[in-house]
N, C-alpha and C positions, 0 to 999 in steps of 0.2 A: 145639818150634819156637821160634827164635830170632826175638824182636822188636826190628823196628830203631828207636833211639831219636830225637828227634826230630823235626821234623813231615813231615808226608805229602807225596808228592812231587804238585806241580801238575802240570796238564795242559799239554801244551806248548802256548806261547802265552803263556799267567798265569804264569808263574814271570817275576817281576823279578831280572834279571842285574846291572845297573849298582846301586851303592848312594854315598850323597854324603854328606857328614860334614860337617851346618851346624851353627853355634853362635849360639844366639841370648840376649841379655842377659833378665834376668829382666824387664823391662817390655814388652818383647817378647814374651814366653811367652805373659804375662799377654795382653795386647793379643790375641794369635792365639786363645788361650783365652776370649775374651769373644766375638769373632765367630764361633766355634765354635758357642758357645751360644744368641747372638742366630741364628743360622742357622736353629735348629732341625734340624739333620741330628744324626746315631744314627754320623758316624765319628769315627775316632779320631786326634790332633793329628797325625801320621805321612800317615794317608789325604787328609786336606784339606790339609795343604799339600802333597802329590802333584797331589792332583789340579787344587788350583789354578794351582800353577805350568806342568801341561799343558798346561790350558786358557789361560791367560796367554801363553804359545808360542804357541798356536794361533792366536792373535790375531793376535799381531804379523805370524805366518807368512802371511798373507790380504792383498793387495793393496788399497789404498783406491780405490773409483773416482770420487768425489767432488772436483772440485779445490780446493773450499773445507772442506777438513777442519776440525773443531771441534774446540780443547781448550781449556774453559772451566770454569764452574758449571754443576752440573745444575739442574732444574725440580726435583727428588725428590733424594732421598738418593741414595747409591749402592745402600745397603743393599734401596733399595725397586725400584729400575729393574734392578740385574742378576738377567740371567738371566729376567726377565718377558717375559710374550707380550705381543706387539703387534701390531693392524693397522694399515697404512697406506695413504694411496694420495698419492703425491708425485712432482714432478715428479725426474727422475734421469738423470744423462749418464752411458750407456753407454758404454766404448770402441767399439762393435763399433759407432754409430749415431751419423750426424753430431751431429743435434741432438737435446737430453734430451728424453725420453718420460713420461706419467705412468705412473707403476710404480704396481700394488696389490697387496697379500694380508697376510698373516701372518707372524709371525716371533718369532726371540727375542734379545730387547737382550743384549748383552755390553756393560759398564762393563769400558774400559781407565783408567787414571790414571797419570800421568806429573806432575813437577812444577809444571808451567804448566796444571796442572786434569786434565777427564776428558775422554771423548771418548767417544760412542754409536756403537756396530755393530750395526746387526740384519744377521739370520743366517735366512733365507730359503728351506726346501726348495721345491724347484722340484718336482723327482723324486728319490726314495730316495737316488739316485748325483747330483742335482746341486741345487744352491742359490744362492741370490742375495748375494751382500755389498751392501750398503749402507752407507757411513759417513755419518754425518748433519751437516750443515754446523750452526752457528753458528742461524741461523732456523729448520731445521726440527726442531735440540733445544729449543728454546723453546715449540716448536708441542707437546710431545707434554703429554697430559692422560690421565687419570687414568679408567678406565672401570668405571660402577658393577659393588658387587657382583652376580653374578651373569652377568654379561658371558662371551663368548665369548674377549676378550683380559681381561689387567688394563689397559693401558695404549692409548691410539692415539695417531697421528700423520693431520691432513690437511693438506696443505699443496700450494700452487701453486708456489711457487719452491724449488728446492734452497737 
């Protein structure tokens, strides 16, 4: 029997089609190679910038319902607020609802950055199929703190005004 060389064929779905050809300077390498490590994740320089630039899309792809969007200074690093749980319970203007309502539950911060600073999204499963966006204004990124270890979140938010 004749074995075919190369790697195994993925299941459809997981087979990556499109491939992109970036070049990055060696301080740059370096740089993506230290967050890698400071991560602590087990992928490979190829996998994390896949996935972060997904995830990076994803973001931007997501409506802000907030009309006083924050891009500023965080409270925490970036390295400490992305991607952590948070509870909150804050007041929030809905499209669908004249006037903002206090919003509560759980979620997890996404850190976008753009050159005029950062800006927080929590990301909110409502149900399996639906979720909450939140962009966090200016006051109530200053409001979030830090929950001891051992806590249900790492992080919360309470605040009265958006």
């Amino acid at each position: 029997m004749k074995t075919k060389m190369g790697r195994p064929t993925l299941p459809k779905g997981e087979a990556k089609g499109a491939q992109f050809g970036v070049r990055y300077n060696p301080a740059a390498v370096e740089k993506i190679q230290r967050v890698i490590e400071k991560s602590g994740t087990k992928k490979t320089m190829a996998e994390w910038i896949r996935d972060e630039t997904i995830t990076n899309a994803e973001q931007w792809e997501r409506p802000h319902l907030a009309s006083d969007v924050f891009w500023g200074e965080l409270p925490f690093s970036r390295e400490e607020m992305d991607r952590k749980t948070i509870k909150f319970k804050t007041l929030i203007k809905w499209p669908e609802h004249e006037k903002p309502s206090i919003t509560s539950g759980t979620g997890t911060m996404y850190i976008r950055e753009r050159p005029d600073g950062f800006h927080v999204r929590i990301i909110s499963l409502i149900s399996p199929k639906q979720e909450k966006v939140i962009d966090l204004s200016k006051k109530q990124a200053s409001l979030i703190r830090r929950e001891p270890a051992g806590s249900d979140c790492e992080f919360s938010l309470e605040s009265a005004r958006p």
